[in-house]
N, C-alpha and C positions, 0 to 999 in steps of 0.2 A: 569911794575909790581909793585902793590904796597908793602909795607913793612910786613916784613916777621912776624906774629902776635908772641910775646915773652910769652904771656899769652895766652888761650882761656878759657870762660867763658861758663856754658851750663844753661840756664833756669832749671826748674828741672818737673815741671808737666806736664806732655805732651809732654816731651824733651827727658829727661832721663825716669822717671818714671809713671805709670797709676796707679789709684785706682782699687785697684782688691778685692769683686764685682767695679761696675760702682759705681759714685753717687749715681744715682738715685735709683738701686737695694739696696745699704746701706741703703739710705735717707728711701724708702720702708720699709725694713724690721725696722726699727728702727718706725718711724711711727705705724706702725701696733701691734707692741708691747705695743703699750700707745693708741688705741683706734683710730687711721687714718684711712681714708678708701680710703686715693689717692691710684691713680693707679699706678705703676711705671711710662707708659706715660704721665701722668700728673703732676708727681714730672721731669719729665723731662722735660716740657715744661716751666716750670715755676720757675727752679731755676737759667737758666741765666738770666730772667729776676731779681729774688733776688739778685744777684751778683750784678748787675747792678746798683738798685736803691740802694744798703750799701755802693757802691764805691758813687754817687751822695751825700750820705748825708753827707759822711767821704770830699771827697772835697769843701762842702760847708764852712767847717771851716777855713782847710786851704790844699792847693793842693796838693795830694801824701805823705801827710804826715801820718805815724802810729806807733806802739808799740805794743809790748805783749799784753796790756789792751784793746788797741782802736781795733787789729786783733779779741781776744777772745768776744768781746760785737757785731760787726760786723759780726762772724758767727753765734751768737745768733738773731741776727738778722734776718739772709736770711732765719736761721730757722720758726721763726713765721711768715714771708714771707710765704714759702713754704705750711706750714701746715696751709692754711688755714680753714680746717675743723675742726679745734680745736682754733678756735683763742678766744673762750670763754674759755679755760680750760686750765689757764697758766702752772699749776702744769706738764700737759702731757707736754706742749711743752717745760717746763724746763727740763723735766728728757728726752726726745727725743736731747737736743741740751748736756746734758752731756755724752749724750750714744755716738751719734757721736763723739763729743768733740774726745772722747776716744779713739772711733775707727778710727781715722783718725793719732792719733798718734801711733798708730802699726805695726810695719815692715808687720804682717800679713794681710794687708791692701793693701799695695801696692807693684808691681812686677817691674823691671827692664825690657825696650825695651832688646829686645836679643841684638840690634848692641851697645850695652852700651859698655859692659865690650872689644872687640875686641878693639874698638876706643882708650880705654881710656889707653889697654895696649902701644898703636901702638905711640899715640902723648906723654906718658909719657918717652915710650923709646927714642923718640927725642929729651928729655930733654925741653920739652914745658911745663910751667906753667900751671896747670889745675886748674878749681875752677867750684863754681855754686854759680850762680847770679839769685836769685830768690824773686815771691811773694809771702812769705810763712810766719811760724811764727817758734820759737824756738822749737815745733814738729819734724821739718826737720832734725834736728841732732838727734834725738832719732831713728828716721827710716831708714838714710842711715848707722848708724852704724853698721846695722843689713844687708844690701846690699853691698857689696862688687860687682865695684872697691869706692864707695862712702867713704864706711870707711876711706880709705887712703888719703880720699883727704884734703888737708889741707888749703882753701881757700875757706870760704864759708861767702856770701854776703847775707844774708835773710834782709827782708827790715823790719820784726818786729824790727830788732837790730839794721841796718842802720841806722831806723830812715822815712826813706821815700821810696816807692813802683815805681816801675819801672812804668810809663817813667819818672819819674821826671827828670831833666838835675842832683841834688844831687847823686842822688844815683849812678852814673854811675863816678860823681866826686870822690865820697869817695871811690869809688870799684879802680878806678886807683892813689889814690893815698896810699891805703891800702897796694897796690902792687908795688908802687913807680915805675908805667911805664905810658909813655907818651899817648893820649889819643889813637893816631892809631897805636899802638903797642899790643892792645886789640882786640880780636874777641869775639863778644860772638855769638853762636847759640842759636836758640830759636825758639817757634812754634806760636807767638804772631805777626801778622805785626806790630801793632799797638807796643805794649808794648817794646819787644824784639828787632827786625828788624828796626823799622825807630827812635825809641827813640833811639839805640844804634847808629845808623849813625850820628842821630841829635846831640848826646856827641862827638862825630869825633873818634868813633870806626870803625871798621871793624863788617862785620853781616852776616849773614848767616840767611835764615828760610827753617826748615823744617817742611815738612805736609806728614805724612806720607801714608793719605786719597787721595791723588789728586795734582794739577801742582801751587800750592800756588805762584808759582813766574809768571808764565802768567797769574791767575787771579787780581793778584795785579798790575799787571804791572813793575814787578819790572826785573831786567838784568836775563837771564836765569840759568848764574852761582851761580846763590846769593838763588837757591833754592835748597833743598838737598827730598830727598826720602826716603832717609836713612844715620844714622848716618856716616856711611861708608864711603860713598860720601864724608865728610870733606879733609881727606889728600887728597883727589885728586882734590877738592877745590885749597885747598893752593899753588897748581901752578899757577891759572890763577889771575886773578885781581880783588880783593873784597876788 
């Protein structure tokens, strides 16, 4: 068995929390307020691609690295990305990226997984270090404060403030040394293979992914314990080997 995790760490988008509308419903309605005629299908198809290419250009400088300034110009970004029907008409797609901007940082925005709050009563009563280790920017704390068990938590790693965006091998340095514990004394959960799951292995943490959609650990390939369905699943996790 391996060693008993003294921390756990939770990603937070898609982990713990969902945007409620979707993206793409926001991205929609905001759009269409300033003269867009995408579709929601079509703002949906097209802004993981946005993601995609603001992460490409942010890495060309220097790898995984960000801040409040370089997060906030980056989703101004995927914004003009997204809207391309207005890419003649900076004004709309300026006041479209402040509208979101806005709403993104809203407790009324976003809702808590139900198996949030259970989890977080069940491993704090174990006296288990809790935190969230995310890619997010200083928003994050304006919106869990508003989400209870978030509120209470006193351990939060957003990578606008660390300095650098998961997977980097930094971030996952600074998160255990913040917490002054050894690197596999840390678990973090997460819904990322990539970001989450094999960057935190690749630090010599402990990982866990959950998908709440489908079997995320036989389609990765990955051990069948190291995949969860739901948050719940974690303490019963913690017996077997991860």
């Amino acid at each position: 068995m391996s060693t008993m995790p003294q921390a756990i760490l939770f990603d937070a988008v898609g982990t713990l929390l969902r945007p409620t509308p979707s993206v793409a419903e926001a991205y929609h309605a905001a759009g269409q307020r300033h003269g867009s005629r995408l579709t929601v299908a079509e703002i949906g198809a097209t802004f993981d691609d946005a993601v995609t290419a603001s992460l490409a250009t942010d890495e060309a400088a220097e790898p995984h690295r960000t801040s409040e300034p370089q997060e906030r110009q980056r989703w101004r970004a995927i914004v003009d990305h997204v809207f391309v029907d207005l890419k003649d008409d900076e004004p709309a797609r300026a006041a479209i990226f402040e509208e979101l901007w806005q709403h993104f940082a809203s407790i009324e925005s976003w809702s808590l997984f139900a198996d949030v709050e259970p989890v977080w009563q069940e491993l704090a009563g174990a006296e288990i270090v809790l935190g969230v280790a995310s890619n997010f920017d200083a928003r994050l704390r304006t919106i869990a404060a508003g989400l209870p068990p978030l509120d209470r938590c006193a351990h939060w790693f957003i990578s606008s403030e660390v300095g650098y965006r998961k997977p980097a091998p930094n971030f996952f340095a600074r998160a255990a040394d913040a917490l002054g514990l050894a690197a596999e004394q840390i678990l973090l959960v997460g819904d990322d293979v990539e970001n989450d799951y094999r960057a935190a292995r690749a630090a010599g943490w402990q990982a866990l992914l959950i998908d709440r959609r489908g079997d995320a650990a036989t389609r990765h390939g990955l051990p069948e314990q190291h995949g969860l369905r739901r948050l719940t699943e974690v303490s019963q996790v913690l017996a077997l080997e991860i």
